[in-house]
C-alpha positions as CSV (number, residue, x, y, z in Angstrom):
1,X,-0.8,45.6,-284.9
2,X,2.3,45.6,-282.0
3,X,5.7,45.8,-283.1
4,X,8.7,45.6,-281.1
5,X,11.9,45.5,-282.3
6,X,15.5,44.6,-281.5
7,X,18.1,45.4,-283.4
8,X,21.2,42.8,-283.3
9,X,24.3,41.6,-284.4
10,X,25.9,38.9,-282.2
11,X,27.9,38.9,-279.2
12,X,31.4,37.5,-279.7
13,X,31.9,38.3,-276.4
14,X,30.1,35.5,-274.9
15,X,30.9,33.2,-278.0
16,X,34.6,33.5,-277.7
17,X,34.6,32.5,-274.5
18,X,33.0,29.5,-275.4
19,X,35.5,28.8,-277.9
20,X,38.2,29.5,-276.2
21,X,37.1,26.7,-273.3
22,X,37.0,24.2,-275.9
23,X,39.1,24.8,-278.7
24,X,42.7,24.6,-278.1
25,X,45.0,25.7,-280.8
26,X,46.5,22.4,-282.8
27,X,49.8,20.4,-282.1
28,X,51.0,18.6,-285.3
29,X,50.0,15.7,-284.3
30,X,47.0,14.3,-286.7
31,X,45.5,12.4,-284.0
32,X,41.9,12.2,-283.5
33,X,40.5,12.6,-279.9
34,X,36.7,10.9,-281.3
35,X,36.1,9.0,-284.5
36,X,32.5,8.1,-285.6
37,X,32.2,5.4,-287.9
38,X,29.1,3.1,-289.3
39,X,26.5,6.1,-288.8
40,X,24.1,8.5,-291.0
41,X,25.9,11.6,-290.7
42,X,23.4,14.1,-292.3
43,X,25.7,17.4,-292.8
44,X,23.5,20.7,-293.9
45,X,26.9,20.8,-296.4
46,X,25.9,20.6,-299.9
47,X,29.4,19.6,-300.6
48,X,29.1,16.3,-299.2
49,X,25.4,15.9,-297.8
50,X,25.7,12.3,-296.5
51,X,28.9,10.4,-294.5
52,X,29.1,7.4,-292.6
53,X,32.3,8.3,-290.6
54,X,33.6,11.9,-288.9
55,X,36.8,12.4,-287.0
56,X,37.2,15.3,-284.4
57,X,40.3,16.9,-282.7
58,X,40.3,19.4,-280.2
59,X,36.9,20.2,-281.0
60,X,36.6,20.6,-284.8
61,X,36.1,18.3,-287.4
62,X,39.2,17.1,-288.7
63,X,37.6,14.8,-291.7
64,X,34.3,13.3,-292.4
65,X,33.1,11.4,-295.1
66,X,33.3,7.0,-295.8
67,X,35.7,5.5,-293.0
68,X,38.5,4.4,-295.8
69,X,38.9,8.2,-296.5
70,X,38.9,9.4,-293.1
71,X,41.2,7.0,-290.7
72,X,43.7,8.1,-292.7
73,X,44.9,11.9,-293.2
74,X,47.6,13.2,-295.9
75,X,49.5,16.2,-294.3
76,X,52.2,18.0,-295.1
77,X,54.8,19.9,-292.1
78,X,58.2,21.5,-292.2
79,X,59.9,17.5,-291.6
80,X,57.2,14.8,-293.2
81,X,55.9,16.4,-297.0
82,X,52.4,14.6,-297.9
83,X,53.0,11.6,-295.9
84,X,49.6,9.6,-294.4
85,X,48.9,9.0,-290.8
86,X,46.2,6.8,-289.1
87,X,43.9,9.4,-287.9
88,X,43.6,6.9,-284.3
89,X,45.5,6.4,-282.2
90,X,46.7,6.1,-278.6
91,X,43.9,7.9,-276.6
92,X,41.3,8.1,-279.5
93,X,38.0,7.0,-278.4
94,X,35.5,5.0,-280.8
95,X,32.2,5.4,-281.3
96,X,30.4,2.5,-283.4
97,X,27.1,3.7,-284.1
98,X,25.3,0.8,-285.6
99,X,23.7,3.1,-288.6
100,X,22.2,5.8,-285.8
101,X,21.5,9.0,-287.9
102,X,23.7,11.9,-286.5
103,X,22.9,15.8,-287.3
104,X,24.6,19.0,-286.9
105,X,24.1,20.7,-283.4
106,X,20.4,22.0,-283.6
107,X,20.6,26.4,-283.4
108,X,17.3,27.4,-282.0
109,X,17.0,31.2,-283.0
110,X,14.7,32.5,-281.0
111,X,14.6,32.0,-276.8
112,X,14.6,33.6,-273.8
113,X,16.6,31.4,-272.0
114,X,17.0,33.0,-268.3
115,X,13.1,33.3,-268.5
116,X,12.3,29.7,-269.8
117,X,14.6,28.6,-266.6
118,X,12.8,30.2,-264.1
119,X,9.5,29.2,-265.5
120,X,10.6,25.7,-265.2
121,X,11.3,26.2,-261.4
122,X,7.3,27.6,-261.3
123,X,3.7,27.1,-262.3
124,X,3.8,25.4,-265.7
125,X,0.2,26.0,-267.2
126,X,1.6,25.5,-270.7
127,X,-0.4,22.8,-272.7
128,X,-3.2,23.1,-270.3
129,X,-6.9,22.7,-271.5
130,X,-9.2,23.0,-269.1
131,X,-10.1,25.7,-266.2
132,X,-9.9,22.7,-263.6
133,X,-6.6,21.8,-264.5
134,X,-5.2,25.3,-264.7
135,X,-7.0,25.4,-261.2
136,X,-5.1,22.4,-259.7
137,X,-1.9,23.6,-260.7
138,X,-1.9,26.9,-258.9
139,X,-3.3,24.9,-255.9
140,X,-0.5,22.6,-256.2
141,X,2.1,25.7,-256.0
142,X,-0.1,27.1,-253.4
143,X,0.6,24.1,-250.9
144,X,3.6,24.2,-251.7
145,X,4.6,27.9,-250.8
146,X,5.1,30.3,-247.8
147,X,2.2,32.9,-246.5
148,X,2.2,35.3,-248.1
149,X,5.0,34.4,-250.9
150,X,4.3,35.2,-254.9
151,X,3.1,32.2,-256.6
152,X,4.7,33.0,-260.5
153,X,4.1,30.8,-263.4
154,X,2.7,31.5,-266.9
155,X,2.5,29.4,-269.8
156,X,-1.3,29.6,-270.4
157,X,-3.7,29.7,-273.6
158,X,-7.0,30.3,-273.5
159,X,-7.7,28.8,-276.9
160,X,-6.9,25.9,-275.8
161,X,-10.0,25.6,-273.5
162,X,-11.9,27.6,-276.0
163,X,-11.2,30.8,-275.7
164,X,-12.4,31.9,-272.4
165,X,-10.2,34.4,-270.7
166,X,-9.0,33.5,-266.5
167,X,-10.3,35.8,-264.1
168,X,-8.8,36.3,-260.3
169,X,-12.3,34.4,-259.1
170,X,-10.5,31.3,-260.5
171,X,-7.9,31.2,-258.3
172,X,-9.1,33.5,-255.3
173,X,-10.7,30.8,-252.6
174,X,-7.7,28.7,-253.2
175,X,-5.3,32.2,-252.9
176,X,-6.0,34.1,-250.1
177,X,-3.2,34.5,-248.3
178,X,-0.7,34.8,-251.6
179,X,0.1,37.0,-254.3
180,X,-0.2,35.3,-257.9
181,X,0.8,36.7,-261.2
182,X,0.3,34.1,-264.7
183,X,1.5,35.3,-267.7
184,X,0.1,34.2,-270.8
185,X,2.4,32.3,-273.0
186,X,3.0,35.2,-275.5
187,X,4.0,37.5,-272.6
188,X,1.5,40.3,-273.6
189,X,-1.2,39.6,-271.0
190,X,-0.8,37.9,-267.4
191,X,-3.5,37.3,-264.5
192,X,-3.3,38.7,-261.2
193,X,-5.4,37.5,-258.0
194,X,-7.3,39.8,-255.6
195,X,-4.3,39.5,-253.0
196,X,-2.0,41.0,-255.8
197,X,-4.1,43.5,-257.3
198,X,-4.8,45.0,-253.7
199,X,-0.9,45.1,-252.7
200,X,-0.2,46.8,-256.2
201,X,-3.4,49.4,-255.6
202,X,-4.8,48.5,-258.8
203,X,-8.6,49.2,-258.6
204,X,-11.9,50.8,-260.1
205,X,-10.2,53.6,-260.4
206,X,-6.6,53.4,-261.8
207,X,-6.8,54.2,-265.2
208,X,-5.2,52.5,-267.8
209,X,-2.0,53.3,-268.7
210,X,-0.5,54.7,-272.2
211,X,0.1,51.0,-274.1
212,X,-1.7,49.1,-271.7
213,X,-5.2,48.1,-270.5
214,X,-6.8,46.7,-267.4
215,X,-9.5,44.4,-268.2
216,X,-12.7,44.9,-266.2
217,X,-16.2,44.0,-265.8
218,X,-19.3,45.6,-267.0
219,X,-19.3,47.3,-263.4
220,X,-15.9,48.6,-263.8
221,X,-13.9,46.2,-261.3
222,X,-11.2,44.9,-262.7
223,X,-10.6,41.3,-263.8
224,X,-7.3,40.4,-262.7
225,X,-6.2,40.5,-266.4
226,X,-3.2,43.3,-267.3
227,X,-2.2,43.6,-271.0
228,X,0.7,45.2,-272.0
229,X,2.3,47.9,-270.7
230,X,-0.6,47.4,-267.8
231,X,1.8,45.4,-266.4
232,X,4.2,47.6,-265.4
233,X,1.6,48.4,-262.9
234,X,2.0,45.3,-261.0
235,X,5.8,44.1,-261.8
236,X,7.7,46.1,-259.7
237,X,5.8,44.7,-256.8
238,X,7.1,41.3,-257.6
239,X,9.8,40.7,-255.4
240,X,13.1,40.7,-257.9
241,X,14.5,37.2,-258.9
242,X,17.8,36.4,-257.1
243,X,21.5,36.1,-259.0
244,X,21.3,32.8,-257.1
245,X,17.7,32.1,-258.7
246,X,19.1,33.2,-262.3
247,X,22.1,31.4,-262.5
248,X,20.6,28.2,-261.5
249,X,18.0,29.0,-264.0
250,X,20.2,29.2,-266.9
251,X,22.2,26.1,-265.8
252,X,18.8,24.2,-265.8
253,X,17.8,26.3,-269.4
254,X,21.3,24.8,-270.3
255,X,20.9,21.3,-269.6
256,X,17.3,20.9,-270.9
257,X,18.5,22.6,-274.3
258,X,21.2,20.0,-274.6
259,X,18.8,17.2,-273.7
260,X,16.8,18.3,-277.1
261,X,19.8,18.2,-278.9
262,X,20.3,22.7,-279.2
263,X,24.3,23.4,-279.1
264,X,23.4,27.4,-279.4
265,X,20.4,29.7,-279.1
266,X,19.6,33.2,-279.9
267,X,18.4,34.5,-276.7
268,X,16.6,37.7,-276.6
269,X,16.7,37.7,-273.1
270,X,14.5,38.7,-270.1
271,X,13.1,42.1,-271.8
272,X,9.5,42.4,-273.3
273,X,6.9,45.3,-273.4
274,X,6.2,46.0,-269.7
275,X,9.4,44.8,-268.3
276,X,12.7,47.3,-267.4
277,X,15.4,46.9,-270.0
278,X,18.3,46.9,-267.4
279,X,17.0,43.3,-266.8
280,X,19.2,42.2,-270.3
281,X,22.4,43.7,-268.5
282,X,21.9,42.2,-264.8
283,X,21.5,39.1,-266.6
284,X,24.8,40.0,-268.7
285,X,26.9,40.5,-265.4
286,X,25.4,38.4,-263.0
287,X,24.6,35.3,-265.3
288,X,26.8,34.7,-268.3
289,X,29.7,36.6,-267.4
290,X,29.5,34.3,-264.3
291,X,29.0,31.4,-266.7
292,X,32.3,32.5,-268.4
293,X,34.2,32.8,-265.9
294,X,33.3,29.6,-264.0
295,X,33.5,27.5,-266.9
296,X,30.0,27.0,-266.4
297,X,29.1,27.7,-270.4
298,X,27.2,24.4,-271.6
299,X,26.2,25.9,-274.9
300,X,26.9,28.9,-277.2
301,X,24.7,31.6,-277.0
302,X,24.3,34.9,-278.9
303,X,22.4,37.5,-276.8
304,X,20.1,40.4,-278.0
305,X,20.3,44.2,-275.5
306,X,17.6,46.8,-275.8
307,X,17.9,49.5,-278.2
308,X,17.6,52.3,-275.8
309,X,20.9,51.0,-273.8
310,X,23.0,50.9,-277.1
311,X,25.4,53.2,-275.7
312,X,26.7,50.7,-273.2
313,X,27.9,48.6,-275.8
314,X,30.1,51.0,-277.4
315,X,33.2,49.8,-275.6
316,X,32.3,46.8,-277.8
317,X,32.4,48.2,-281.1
318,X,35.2,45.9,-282.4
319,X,32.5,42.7,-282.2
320,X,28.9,42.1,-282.8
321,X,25.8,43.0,-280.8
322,X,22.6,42.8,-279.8
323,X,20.0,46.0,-279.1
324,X,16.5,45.7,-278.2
325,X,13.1,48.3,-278.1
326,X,9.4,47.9,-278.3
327,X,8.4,50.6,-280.7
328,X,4.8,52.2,-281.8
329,X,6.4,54.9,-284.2
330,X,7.5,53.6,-287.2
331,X,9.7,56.4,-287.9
332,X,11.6,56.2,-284.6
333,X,12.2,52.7,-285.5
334,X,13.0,54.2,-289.1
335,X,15.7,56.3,-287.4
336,X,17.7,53.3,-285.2
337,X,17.5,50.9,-287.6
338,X,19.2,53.2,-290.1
339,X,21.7,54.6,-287.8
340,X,22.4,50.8,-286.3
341,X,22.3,49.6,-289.9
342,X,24.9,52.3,-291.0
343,X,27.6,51.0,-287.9
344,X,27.3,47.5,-289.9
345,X,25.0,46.0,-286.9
346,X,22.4,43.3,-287.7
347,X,18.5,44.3,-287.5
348,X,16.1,42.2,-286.1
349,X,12.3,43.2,-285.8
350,X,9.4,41.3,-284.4
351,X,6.6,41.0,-286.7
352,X,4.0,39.1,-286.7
353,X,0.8,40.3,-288.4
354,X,1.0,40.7,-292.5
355,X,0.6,44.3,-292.5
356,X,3.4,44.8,-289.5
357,X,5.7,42.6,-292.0
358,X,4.6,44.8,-294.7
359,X,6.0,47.3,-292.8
360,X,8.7,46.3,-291.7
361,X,10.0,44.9,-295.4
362,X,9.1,48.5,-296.5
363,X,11.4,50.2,-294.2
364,X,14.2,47.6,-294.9
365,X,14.0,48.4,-298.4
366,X,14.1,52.3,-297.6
367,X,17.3,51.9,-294.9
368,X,18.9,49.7,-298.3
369,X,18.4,52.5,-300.5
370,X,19.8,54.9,-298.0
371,X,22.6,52.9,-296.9
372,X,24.0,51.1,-299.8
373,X,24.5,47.4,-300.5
374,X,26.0,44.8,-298.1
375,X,25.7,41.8,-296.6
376,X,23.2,42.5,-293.9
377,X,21.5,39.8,-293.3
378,X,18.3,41.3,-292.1
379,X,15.4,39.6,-289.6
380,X,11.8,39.3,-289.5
381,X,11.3,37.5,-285.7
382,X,7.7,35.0,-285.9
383,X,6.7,36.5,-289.5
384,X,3.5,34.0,-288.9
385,X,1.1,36.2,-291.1
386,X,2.2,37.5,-294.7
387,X,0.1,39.0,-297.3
388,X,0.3,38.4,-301.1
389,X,3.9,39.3,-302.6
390,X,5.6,39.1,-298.8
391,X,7.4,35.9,-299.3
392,X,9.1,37.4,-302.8
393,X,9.9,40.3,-301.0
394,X,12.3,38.6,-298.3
395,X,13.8,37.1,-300.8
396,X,14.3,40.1,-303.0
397,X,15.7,42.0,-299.8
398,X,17.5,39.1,-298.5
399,X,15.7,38.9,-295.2
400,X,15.7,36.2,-293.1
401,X,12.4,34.9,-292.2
402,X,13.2,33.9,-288.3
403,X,10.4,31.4,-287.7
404,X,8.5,29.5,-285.1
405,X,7.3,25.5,-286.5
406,X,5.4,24.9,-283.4
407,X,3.6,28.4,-283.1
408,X,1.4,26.7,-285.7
409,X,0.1,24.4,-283.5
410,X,-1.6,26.6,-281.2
411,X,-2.5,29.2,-283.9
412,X,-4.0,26.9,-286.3
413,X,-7.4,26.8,-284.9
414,X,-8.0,30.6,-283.9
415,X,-6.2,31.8,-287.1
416,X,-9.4,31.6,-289.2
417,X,-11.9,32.9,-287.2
418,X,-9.0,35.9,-286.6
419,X,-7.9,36.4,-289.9
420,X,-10.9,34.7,-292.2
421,X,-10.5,31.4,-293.8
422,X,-9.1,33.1,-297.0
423,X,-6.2,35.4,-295.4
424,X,-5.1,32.3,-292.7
425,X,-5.3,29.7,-295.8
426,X,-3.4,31.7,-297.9
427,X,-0.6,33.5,-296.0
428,X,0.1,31.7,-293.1
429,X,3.3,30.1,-291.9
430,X,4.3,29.9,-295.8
431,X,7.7,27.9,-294.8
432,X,7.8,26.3,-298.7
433,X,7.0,29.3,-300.4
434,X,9.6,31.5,-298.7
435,X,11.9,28.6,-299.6
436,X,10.7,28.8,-303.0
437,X,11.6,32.5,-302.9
438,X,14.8,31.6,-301.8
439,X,14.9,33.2,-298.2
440,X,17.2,32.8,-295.6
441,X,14.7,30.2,-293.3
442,X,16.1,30.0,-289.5
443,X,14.0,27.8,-287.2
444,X,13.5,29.1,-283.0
445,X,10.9,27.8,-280.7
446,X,10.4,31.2,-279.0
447,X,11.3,29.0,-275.6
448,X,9.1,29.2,-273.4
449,X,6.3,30.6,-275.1
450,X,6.5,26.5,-276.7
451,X,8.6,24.0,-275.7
452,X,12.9,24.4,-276.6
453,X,12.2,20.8,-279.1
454,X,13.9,21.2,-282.4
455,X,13.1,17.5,-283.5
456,X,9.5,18.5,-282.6
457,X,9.6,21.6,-285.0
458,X,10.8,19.1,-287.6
459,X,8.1,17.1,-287.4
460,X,6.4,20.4,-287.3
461,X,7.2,21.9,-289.9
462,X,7.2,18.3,-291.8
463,X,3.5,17.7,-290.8
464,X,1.8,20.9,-290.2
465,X,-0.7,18.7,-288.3
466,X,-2.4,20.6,-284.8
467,X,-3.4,18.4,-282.0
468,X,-6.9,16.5,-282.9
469,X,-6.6,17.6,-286.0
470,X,-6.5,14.3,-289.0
471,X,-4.7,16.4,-291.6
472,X,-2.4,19.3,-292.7
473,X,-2.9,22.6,-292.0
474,X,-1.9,24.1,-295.6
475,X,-0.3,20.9,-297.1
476,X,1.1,22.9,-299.4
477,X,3.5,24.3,-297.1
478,X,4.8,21.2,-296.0
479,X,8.6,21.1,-295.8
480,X,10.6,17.4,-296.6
481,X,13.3,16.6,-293.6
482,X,16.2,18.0,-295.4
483,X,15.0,21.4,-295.6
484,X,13.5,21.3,-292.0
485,X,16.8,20.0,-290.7
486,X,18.6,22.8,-292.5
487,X,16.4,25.2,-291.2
488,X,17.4,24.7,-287.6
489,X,21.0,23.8,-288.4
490,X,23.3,26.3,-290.9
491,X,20.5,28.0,-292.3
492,X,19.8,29.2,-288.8
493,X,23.7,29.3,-288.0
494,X,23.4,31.8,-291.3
495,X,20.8,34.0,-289.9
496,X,23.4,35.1,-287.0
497,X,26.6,35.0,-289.2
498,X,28.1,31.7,-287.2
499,X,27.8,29.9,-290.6
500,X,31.5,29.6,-290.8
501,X,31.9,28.3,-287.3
502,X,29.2,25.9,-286.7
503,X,25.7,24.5,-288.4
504,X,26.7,21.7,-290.5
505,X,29.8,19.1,-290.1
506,X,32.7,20.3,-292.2
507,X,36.1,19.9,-292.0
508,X,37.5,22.7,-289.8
509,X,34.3,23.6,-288.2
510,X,33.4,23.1,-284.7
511,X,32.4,19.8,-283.6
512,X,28.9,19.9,-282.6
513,X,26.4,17.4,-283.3
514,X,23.7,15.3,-282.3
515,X,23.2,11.5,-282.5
516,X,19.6,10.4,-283.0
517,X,17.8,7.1,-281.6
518,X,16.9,5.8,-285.0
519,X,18.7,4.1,-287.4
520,X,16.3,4.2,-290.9
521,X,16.8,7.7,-292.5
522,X,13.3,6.5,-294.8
523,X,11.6,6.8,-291.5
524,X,12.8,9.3,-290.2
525,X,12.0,11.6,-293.9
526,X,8.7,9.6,-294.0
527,X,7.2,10.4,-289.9
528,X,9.5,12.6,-288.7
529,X,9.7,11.0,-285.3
530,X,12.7,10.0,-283.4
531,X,14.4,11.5,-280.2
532,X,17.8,13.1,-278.9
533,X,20.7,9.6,-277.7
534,X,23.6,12.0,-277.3
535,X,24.4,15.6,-277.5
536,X,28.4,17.1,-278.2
537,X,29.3,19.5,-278.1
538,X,32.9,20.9,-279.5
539,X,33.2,16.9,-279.5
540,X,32.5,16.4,-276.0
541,X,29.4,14.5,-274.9
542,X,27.7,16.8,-273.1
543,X,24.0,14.9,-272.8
544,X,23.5,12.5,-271.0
């Protein structure tokens, strides 16, 4: 079973820039700048869990709940003691929604944001399902390109057409003259042609490396298939992606996210096994820092660094941060995640398998015993897998259970014959029964391993129904709209302590929110199905 880890707490440096673009500090004037009235303002607060009207100045609520109560707002200064105000007025724009359904600003918790931007400016073999159309699409690119240029993309599952895995003869007589590399959607595994294995001297006889393996045939020649840390022997050859290229690839990652309704993602960035951990901080300077400085910031992200550059961050001790590291000794990751833990930074491990989450909860339970009680808030990234007792355990250790709806979809057929029908029935994707054990449940899409879609988890996660399928994977497990909603609102805005800034619409909290096409909350809890009319964010319509 792989694990990597990254251990994280967030980075207010990037979020406070944010804020500081679109929160301005308040006049005494009461005037609203936006007032929603006649919609079905669904809140994530238990406080109030349903409203019809919201007002918003300089990008926070200012009140929500039925119109009567908020046009009007008591307040009390040094002049005027608890006198009312209209809450309109000259400048305040109206939006009349006709009974639309608004939400809180989706947070997707797990992306890599930089990377999903680049892959939408290459090969897109995601959803593909057959060798012919995984053939046509690198042809496509092919015709497309210079001699001699890389053709990149990735995206790819071979379950989907079975289970077959591509060789370099799929693409070779239409790639003679071009270097190709494919990942596969997880990033683990990626195909190279003949033209790139040759320029990268990977042959019969380079020898796999530590972490890593070079598929091959029976007579020894290798496939065109790198897993792992077998990558690294191909990478570097890659010519490296442009600040130009990255920055337009986050400004694309940007707009698509607010097209699906996602006001702020988790990103853990560029870095996975195989790949140099500097590419976090490049991204850092040459990307976001740009972003900030430009005013280019569309949406609020919280960013994750490798472990093994933590040191870097220490002239950022005074805020949040994110480290990174794949691990294969438990006790190394023992060691960081206790010292990390001990500074007060948040831990978050990928697990994926039941007996990596095993593992994982163990050595959580160990650092809390060593380190003493707090609010920690740790993270299990994908925990797909769980054996018997796992769900309790998260919520006995106050763990949050970072999860993936749509992973299910692709997983659902190969889970049994991987796992047997018993272990994949019983412990997979158990999204009720962690909510039963009352954990901490923070919805992601793992971006672009699947598609950046948050009403798509919902339905997800409300259905649990994998293409051609006709019913449920694991009913059982079925969550109702409310919770999956919650999930990817301030339960995930919980999971990175922003829960007092943003992920549900409360008086004083920022203003971002999403209003829906439909206008029947029944259908909407009954199907799940609807799309993104309008994302704000801070109260600013930001999509379309």
């Amino acid at each position: 079973m792989r694990l990597y880890a990254l251990v994280w707490a967030s980075i207010a440096v990037v979020l406070a820039v944010v804020f500081r673009a679109w929160w301005i500090p308040s006049p005494s004037s009461p005037v609203a700048d936006l007032v929603l009235r006649n919609a079905v303002i669904f809140t994530s607060d238990e406080s109030l869990p349903f409203a019809d009207s919201m007002a918003v100045r300089n990008g926070r609520i200012l009140r929500i709940g039925n119109y009567s109560f908020v046009k009007v707002l008591h307040y009390q200064h040094h002049v005027t003691i608890g006198q009312a105000h209209e809450v309109a007025g000259y400048g305040t724009k109206h939006l009349h929604l006709g009974g639309k359904v608004v939400v809180p600003g989706f947070v997707d918790s797990h992306v890599h944001l930089i990377f999903g931007g680049l892959q939408i400016m290459r090969v897109d073999l995601r959803g593909v399902n057959q060798k012919d159309e995984f053939v046509r699409k690198v042809k496509e690119a092919v015709m497309n390109a210079k001699e001699g240029s890389w053709i990149l993309g990735g995206g790819w599952n071979n379950d989907l057409w079975g289970g077959e895995l591509p060789v370099a003869s799929w693409v070779d007589h239409i790639t003679a003259y071009n270097p190709v590399w494919l990942s596969r959607m997880d990033g683990h595994m990626g195909l190279a042609n003949s033209v790139a294995l040759k320029l990268s001297g990977i042959s019969n006889l380079s020898e796999d490396p530590e972490g890593g393996t070079i598929m091959r045939t029976v007579g020894g020649e290798p496939t065109g298939l790198l897993i792992d840390s077998a990558m690294k022997l191909l990478l570097p050859w890659i010519p490296e992606v442009s600040v130009n290229e990255r920055r337009e690839a986050f400004l694309r990652a940007s707009n698509l996210a607010l097209m699906r309704g996602v006001t702020t993602v988790v990103d853990f960035g560029r870095y996975f096994p195989g790949v140099s951990p500097e590419l976090s901080w490049e991204d850092f300077a040459d990307v976001y820092q740009w972003a900030d400085t430009t005013g280019k910031m569309m949406i609020r992200v919280c960013l994750f660094f490798p472990l093994e550059t933590w040191t870097r961050l220490l002239p950022y001790v005074d805020d949040p941060h994110n480290y990174g590291l794949q691990v294969t000794a438990i006790g190394t990751l023992f060691n960081m995640t206790l010292s990390s833990d001990k500074s007060g930074l948040q831990v978050a491990i990928h697990a994926i398998g039941d007996r990596a989450n095993d593992l994982i909860l163990d050595m959580y339970e160990l650092v809390v015993s060593t380190n003493g009680m707090r609010d920690r808030r740790f993270r299990i990234e994908h925990a797909q897998h769980l054996a018997p007792g796992a769900t309790a355990r998260f919520g006995q250790l106050g763990v949050v259970a970072s999860v993936q709806p749509d992973h299910l979809l692709d997983d659902a057929n190969s889970a049994a014959s991987k796992l047997g029908i018993d272990r994949a029935q019983k412990g997979s994707y158990l999204f009720r029964s962690l909510l039963a054990s009352n954990v901490q449940l923070a919805f992601g899409s793992d971006w672009p391993v699947a598609d950046i879609n948050p009403l798509g988890g919902v339905r997800t996660a409300m259905k649990r129904i994998p293409p051609a399928w006709n019913d449920a994977w694991i009913p059982s497990e079925c969550l109702t709209l409310n919770d999956a909603l919650k999930a990817y609102t301030i339960s995930a805005a919980r999971a990175c302590f922003l829960d007092k800034e943003l992920g549900s619409l409360s008086p004083g909290k920022l203003a971002d929110f999403v209003i829906l096409s439909t206008d029947s909350w029944d259908d909407f809890a009954a199907e799940g199905s609807t799309s993104v009319e309008a994302t704000y964010v801070a109260g600013l319509q930001a999509y379309p």
